[in-house]
Each structure stands twice: as structure tokens, then as C-alpha cells.
N, C-alpha and C positions, 0 to 999 in steps of 0.2 A: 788142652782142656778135654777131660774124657767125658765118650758119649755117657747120659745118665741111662742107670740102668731104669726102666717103667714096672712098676708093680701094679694090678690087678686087684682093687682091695672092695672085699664084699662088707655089706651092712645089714642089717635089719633094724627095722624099727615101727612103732605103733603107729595109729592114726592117722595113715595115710588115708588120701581123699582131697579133692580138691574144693576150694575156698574164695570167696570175693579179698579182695584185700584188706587190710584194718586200716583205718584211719592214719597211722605211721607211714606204713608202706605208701598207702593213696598220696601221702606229704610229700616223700621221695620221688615218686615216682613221676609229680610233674618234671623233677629237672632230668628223666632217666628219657624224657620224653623229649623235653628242649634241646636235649646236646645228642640225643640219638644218630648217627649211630656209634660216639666218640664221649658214652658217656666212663671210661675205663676211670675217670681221677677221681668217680662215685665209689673205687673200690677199695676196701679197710686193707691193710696189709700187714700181719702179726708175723713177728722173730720170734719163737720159745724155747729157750737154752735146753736140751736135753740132759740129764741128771750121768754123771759119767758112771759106766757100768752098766746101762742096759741097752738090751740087743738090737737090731734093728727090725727084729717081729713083734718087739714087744713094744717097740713105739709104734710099729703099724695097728698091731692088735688096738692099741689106744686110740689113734686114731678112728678104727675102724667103729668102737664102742662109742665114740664123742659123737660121731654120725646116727648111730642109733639114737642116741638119748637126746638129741638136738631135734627138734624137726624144723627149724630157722634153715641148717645144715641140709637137707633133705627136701627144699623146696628150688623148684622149678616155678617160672610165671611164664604167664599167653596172655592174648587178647582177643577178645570172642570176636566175632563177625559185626557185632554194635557197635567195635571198638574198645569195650568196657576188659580192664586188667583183671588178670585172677592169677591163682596161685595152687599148684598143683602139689601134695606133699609124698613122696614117696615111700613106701612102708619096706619097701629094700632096693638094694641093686647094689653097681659097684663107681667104685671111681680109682682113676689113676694115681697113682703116687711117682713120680719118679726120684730116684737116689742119684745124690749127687756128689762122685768123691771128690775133696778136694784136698790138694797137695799140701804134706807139713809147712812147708813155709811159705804160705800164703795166706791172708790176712783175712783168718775165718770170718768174724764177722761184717768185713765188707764183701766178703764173697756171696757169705747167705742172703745181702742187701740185693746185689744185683740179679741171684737166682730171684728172688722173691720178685724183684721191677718184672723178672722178665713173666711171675703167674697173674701178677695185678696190671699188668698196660696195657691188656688186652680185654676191651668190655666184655662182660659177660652175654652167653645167647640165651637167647629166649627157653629153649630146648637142656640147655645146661644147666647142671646143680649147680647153686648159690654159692661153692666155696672150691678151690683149687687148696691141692696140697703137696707139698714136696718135705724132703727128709735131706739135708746136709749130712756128709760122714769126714771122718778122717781115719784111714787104713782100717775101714769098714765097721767104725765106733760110730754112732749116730752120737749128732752135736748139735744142732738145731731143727726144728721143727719148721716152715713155714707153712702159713694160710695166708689167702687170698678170700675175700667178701665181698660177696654184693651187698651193697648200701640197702637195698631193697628189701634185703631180709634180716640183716642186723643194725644195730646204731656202736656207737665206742662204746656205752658201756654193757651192753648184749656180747659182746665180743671178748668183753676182758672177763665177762659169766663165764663164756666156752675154752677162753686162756687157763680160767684159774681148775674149771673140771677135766678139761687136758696136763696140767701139771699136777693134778691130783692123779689121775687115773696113769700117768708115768711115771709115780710115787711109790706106788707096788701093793699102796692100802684103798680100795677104792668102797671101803665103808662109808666113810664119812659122806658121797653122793649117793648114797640110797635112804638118806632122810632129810634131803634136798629136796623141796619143793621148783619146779618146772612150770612158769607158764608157757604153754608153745601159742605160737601164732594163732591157731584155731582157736584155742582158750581165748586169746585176746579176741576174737573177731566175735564170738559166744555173745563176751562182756558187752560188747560195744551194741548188739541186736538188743540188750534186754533191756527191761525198763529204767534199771540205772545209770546205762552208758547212754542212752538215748536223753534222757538226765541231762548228765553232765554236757554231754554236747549242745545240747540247747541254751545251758549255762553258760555257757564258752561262746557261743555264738553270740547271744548278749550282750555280751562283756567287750565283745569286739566292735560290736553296733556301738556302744558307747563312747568307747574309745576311737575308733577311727572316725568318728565324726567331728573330732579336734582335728585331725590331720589336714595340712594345706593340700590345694589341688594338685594334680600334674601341669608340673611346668610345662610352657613350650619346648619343642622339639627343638635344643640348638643345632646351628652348622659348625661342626667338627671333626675335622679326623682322626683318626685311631691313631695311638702313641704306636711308635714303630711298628704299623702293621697289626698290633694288640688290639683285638675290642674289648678285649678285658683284661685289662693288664695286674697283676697284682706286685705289692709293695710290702716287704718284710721290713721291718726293725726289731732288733735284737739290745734292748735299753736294762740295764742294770737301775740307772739313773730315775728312768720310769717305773719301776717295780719298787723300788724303795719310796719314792714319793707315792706313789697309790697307796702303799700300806703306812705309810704318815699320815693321808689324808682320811683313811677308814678307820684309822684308829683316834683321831681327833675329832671327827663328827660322827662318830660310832655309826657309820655305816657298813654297810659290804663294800668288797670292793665292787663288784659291777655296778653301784650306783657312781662312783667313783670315775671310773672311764664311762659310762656313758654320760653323765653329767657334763664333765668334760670336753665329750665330742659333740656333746649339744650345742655347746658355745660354740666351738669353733663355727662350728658348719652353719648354724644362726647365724654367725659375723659374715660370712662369704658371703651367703645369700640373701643378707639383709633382712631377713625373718625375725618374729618376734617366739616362735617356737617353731620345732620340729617331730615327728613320726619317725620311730623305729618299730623294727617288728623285730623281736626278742626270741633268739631259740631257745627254746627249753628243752631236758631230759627228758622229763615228766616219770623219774623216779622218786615218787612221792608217798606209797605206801607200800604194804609188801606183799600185794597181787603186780605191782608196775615195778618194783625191783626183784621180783624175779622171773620177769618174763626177759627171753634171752631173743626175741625178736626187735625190730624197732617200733620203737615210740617217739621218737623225735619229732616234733612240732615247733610252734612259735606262738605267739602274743604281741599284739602291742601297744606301745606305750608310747605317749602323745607329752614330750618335756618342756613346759612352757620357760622360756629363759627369760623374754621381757628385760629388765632393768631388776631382774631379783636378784640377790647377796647368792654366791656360790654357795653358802649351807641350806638355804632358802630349796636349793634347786635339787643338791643332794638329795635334804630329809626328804623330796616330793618324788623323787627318783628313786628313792630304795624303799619308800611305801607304796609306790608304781610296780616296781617287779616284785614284789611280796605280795602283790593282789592277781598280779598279770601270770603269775607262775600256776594258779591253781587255776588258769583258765585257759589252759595250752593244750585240752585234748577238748579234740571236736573231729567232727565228720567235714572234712574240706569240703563235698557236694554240697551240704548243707550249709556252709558259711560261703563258698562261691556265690552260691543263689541268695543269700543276704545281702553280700555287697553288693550286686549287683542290681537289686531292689534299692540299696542305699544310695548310689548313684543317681537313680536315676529321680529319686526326689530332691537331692542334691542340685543337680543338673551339671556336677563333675565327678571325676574321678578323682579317689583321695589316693594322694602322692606314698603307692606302699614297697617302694624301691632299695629305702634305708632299713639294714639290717643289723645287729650286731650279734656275735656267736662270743660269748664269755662266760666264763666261771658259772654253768649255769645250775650248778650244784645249789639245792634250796637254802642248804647251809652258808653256802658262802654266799649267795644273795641277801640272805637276813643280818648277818653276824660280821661283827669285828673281828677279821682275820688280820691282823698285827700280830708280828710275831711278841713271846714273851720277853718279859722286861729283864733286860741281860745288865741291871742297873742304872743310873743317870748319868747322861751324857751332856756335855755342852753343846746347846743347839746352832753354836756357832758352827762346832766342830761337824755336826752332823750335816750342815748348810756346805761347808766345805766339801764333805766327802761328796755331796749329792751332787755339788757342780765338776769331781772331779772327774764321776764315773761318764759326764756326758761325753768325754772324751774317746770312750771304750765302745760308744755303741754303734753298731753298721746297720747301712741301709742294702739291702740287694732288691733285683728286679727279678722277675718270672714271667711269662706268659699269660698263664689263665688260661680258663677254658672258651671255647669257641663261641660260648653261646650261655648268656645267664640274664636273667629277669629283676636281677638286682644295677640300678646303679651306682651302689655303693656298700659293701657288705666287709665289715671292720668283724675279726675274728683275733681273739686274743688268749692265753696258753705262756705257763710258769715254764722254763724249762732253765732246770740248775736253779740259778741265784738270778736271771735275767729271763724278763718279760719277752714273748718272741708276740709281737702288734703285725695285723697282716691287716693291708686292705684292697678288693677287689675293684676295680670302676669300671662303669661302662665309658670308653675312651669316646664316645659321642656327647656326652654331656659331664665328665671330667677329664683331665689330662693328665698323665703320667706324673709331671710337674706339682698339678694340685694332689694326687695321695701323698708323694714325696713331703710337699709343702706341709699337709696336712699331718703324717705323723712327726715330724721336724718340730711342728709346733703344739702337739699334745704332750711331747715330751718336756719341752720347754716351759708350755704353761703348769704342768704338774708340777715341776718343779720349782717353777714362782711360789705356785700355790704353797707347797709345802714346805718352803722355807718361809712364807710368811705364817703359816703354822705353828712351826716354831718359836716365832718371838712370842706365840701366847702361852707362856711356860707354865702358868697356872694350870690352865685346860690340859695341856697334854700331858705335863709328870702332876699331875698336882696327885691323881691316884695309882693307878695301876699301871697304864699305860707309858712305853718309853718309845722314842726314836727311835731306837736301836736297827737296824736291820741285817741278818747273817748278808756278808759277803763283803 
């Protein structure tokens, strides 16, 4: 393996100056705090194929421009002598690139996977720009792109903004981004000081007062040990079988799918606990107009939502689950100071702590929360046939285990992601009050009851083909 060769790559760019954080960042930045100094799996990690034919100056040159025009890219963060974060943006300097040739017959892109593990496993420092970058070659052709992010200054879709203006600007026409509108972090922190973000945040703060006041207390502290050494163990499932019953389910009670698995996991986790409902706190984008989709810093927040199960009919629980997050999504930006110091006024007329442990990260596009995302009707099928295929694919799907991170505030945080034609279901636990055993059990039997469900879905032939709507699903 040859040494990479390191390049030296200068920037310029506006509006440097330093800044408090915005409300995104402050969200982040508590977990950048709780896993410090091993916060590295906070870091985004992007592959971008380079266009064969151009040179390796002129993907630098790109690079070098993506750093100007980004100041997400350009930002360093500190913390004053209070202890209070802030965020420093720089109006030039340089950063490293190194080049990495790698040999014809080796298998480029898991090459560029492992250069890439080795800019993102490393947390970022305090004193360091927010993004690492290296350059893949083959017999000195540049082939892929890599970057490394800090969570702190972008979210997934801030990052796929600086993907798409990086593959533009190594396009060779970089008109098209100069009548692009740019929010940068500063612009967002502006918003959030003036009367209308102070607004909205008061609204959001609200809405959570309301809401978390359904939510049951903290349980006691059980005695239990860590799953193998794990205080946070996570649990993947890779369910074909589950993907096709979610979108039988949301197209038969005309929901989205995320009311769909969380509904869902509400039961389940009801039935464990013997509860008559449960509290999740819901991540949202909050790309919701077009001052927040196009700011290329993060916005990532949450909401949440209070699923009462009771003895109610699954569509009962649904319809109240996807008018839950159609309320709860436009109240996902707030000032976390501001809603800490709520809850905590909330408690204490209370005289508990309301239980805000349960989380779930899914589909949290506005569209796919409101709307019947079924696929189109590929014709009528026999819903016997379709019952069949659903119990064939459970045969197909694998469970694997992972780590986790060292340190999370969640003890239970279910994150869900299409990838291909199969659902990839993750769930994290704190192994002191679940065990390895219960996520297992538990995606085992979300798959299972999805699939109850949606074959008894099926025998209501009327509802489901009577109009538009078919079984159908690709794969």
C-alpha cells in the first residue's frame, strides 16, 4: 500500500466570525458532550464517484470552491470559560487533502470505504475544521471523492446539499450554483434571534408541555447487566417481509408509513411493560420550507408524541399516530435552553420525571409522514398470493449485532432506512434496563406482527383493491 501523497489546499470564503450555536447544533451537541471524548460515530461519511476524465487539480480546485461557498465546511467550534459552545467560521485558510493511489486490481470501492473509516473514526477536535477530505486515484485518474463531517455542523440532508454542489462544480458548468440560494449557519442563528424564530420556538415549547404531560414517569432503576459487555448494544434487521407489510398497512389505512411502525412499536412495547400507552420523541428534518431546505447546516431536532394503545382497534391507533406526527413535525424547532428549563419546571409540579428515553428516527420526510407511500398498482393480485409471498420472504431476513456507542441517554432508540427492496430496523438499548435478548425479541416480533397485520388486511378485498390501491410490492 503506497504512502498518500498530502496536498495543501487553500480557501476563501465570506462571513467569517464567530457565533453562538443555532438551535440544531445546541441538539447535537448534547450527545457530542455525553460520549466526548469518543464522539467519532457522530461523523457523516460521503463516497462521490468522480466523472472519468478529470484531473486531479481540478477536483481539488472543487473541492477547494465547495469550502468557500459552504461555511458549515469552514466552521470550527470552542467553549468559553462558562462552558457555553460556540462556533467559530473561518473566511480562509487551508486544509489537507491527501491522494491515495490505489492498484488496478483492487476493489475500488471498498478501498475508498476503508480510506474513508480511516478520516471519519477519528472525533473531530475542537480546534479542527468540521470536514476531512481525501481524493482516491487509479494510475493518477482521480476516482472518488471522500468527506468526513461533523454531525455538529451538518445533518444527512445538509450534506447531500454539499454532495450535489460538489458534483456540480466537478461537472465543469458551475452556473447552475450561482443562482442557488445558501442558508449558512449564521443566517440560521440571525432567524432563530428575531421575532419570528423566538416565535416559533415558544410554539414548540408548548406543544411539548402538552404533550409530554401524557407521558408515564421514569421507571425504577432495574438491576441488570450489560449484554456482552455492551451498555448499548444495537440490533439490526434487514426484513424484506417487513417492508412490504408496512406499505400494505399504509396503503390500506391511508397512512404514512411512520405512523405505521410506530404504531406498531407501541404495542409491542405496551404489552412488555403492561402500560396502557407509551412516549416517543420523534426526530424530525425540519425541512419544511425553503429558508430550512436550503440551509446546508444542521437542523435536526425531535417532538414528541404520547400513543395511547389502551384496548383501541390497530386503525384507531394508526389514524391518531399519523395526526400525531403531522402536528408534532411543525413543532420540532425550538431553543433546547428554552424547552430544558420547561421541562423542568414541568417536573417539578408533576413531582416526576416524564419517562423521555423512547425514541424513534424514521422516514421523517413531511411527505412521507402525511402520505400513502404504496407503491403503484402493478395490477390485482391474489391476496392469498400475496399472504404467501409475505411469509416467504421471512425466511430471507437476518438479524446481526453491533456495539453501540459507549454512552447514550436514550434507553431505547429504534431507527429505520429503505435500502434496495428490504427494510434495514436498528434498535439501540441501554443494556441496564433492556437486554440484548429483548431488541432481538422485540424486532422478531414487529416483523411478525406486521405481518399478521397485513395479511389480515388483505382478506378486506373491498378496502384495499376496491380503488387504486393494490398489494403489489417491487421485489
Amino acid at each position: 500500500m503506497q504512502t498518500p501523497e498530502v496536498r495543501s489546499l487553500s480557501f476563501t470564503g465570506g462571513d467569517a466570525g464567530r457565533h453562538r450555536l443555532s438551535w440544531g447544533q445546541k441538539w447535537i451537541w448534547r450527545s457530542v458532550v455525553l460520549n466526548h471524548p469518543r464522539h467519532q460515530f457522530l461523523n457523516l461519511r460521503i463516497i462521490t464517484p468522480i466523472p472519468a476524465g478529470l484531473s486531479t487539480a481540478t477536483v481539488l480546485k472543487g473541492i477547494s470552491t465547495l469550502l468557500g461557498r459552504h461555511q458549515a465546511l469552514r466552521t470550527r467550534f470552542g467553549v468559553d470559560g462558562m462552558g457555553i459552545p460556540f462556533q467559530v467560521v473561518a473566511g480562509k485558510g487551508e486544509i489537507s487533502v491527501a491522494i491515495h493511489e490505489t492498484p488496478e486490481d483492487d476493489d475500488f470501492d471498498r478501498r475508498a470505504e476503508e480510506i474513508l473509516a480511516g478520516l471519519a473514526d477519528t472525533p473531530f477536535a475542537m480546534s479542527e475544521l468540521a470536514v476531512r477530505a481525501a481524493i482516491t486515484t487509479v494510475h493518477g485518474q482521480p476516482v472518488h471523492a471522500l468527506l468526513a463531517m461533523f454531525h455538529a455542523t451538518c445533518d444527512g440532508v445538509g450534506a447531500q446539499r454539499i454532495v450535489a454542489d460538489l458534483q456540480t462544480l466537478m461537472s465543469g458548468d458551475a452556473a447552475p450554483l450561482r443562482q442557488q440560494k445558501i442558508v449558512h449557519p449564521a443566517d440560521r442563528v440571525a432567524y432563530e434571534k428575531s421575532a419570528d424564530g423566538l416565535a416559533q420556538s415558544r410554539r414548540s415549547v408548548a406543544f411539548w408541555e402538552r404533550e409530554v404531560a401524557k407521558f408515564n414517569p421514569v421507571p425504577p432503576e432495574p438491576e441488570r447487566a450489560s449484554s456482552n459487555g455492551f451498555p448499548f448494544p444495537e440490533i439490526s434487521i434487514r426484513s424484506r417481509a417487513l417492508t412490504q407489510s408496512l406499505e400494505i398497512l399504509a396503503a390500506h389505512f391511508n397512512v404514512g408509513l411512520p405512523a405505521v411502525l410506530v404504531a406498531l412499536s407501541a404495542r409491542l412495547l405496551c404489552a412488555r411493560s403492561a402500560t396502557t400507552g407509551i412516549g416517543f420523541l420523534v426526530f424530525c428534518h425540519n425541512r419544511i420550507d425553503k429558508r430550512t431546505r436550503a440551509l446546508s447546516s444542521t437542523i435536526v431536532q425531535n417532538f414528541p408524541i404520547y400513543v395511547d394503545v389502551g384496548a383501541r382497534s390497530l386503525e384507531a391507533i394508526l389514524k391518531s399516530v399519523n395526526k400525531g406526527l403531522l402536528v408534532g413535525f411543525i413543532h420540532g424547532q425550538y431553543d433546547p435552553d428554552s424547552l430544558s428549563a420547561s421541562l423542568d419546571e414541568l417536573a417539578k409540579r408533576r413531582g416526576t420525571e416524564p419517562d423521555l428515553s423512547y425514541a424513534v428516527n424514521v422516514f421523517t420526510d413531511p411527505q412521507a409522514v402525511g402520505s400513502r407511500t404504496a407503491p403503484a398498482p402493478a395490477g390485482r393480485r391474489d391476496p392469498q398470493d400475496v399472504a404467501r409471498e409475505l411469509h416467504m420472504k421471512l425466511a430471507s431476513t437476518g438479524i446481526l449485532e453491533s456495539p453501540g456507542p459507549d454512552r447514550d441517554d436514550m434507553s431505547f432508540y429504534l431507527t429505520a432506512a429503505l435500502d434496495s427492496d428490504a427494510l434495514i430496523g436498528r434498535v439501540r438499548v441501554n443494556a441496564a434496563r433492556h437486554s440484548r435478548a429483548d431488541a432481538v425479541d422485540f424486532l422478531k416480533d414487529l416483523e411478525h406482527s406486521a405481518v399478521r397485520e397485513a395479511v389480515t388486511a388483505l382478506e378486506d378485498p373491498v378496502r384495499l383493491l376496491g380503488g387504486t390501491v393494490s398489494p403489489d410490492s417491487p421485489g
